[in-house]
N, C-alpha and C positions, 0 to 999 in steps of 0.2 A: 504493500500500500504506500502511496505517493506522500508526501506528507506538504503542508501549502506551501512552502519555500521552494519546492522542487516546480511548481506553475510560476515563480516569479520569471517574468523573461526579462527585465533588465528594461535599458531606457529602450529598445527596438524591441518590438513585438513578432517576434515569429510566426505565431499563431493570426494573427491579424493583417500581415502580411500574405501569407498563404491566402487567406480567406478573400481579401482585396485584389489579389491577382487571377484566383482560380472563375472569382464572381465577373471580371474585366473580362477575360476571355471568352467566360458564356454569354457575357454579353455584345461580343463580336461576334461570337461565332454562329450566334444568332440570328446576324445580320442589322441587330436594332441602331447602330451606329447614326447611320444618315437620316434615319426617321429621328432622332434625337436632336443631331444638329439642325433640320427643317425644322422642329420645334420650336428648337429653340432661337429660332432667326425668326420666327413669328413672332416668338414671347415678347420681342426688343419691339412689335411693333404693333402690342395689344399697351391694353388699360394698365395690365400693368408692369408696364415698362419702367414707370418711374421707382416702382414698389422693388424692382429687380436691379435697377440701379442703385437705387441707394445700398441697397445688400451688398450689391458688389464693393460700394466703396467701405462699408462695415467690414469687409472678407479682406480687404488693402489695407487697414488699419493694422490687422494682425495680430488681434484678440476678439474673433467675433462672437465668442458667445459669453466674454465678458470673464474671462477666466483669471485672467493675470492678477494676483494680486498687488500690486505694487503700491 
């Protein structure tokens, strides 16, 4: 039996890595790629364009979900 030390992976996530790559590739290999980018070149030019800009400049900041404590 594992004991919880042995799940630490350190500042790089192993497991989460795997999972972000394996989930990218079904999602090419799916084909969904270009239907995502048509999307999302619609989305810049719906209602909420503005809604999705500003997020973007929240995501450039480089604490977007407000985490740093500083």
């Amino acid at each position: 039996m594992q004991n919880d030390k042995s799940r630490i992976e350190g500042e790089g996530s192993y497991s989460g890595t795997k999972d972000y790559s394996d989930r990218t590739a079904g999602f090419i290999k799916k084909g969904k790629v270009d239907k995502a980018a048509k999307d999302a070149v619609h989305s810049l030019d719906s209602p909420e364009a503005a809604e999705l800009k500003q997020a973007e400049e929240k995501g450039k900041k480089g604490d977007p979900r407000g985490m740093d404590k500083k």
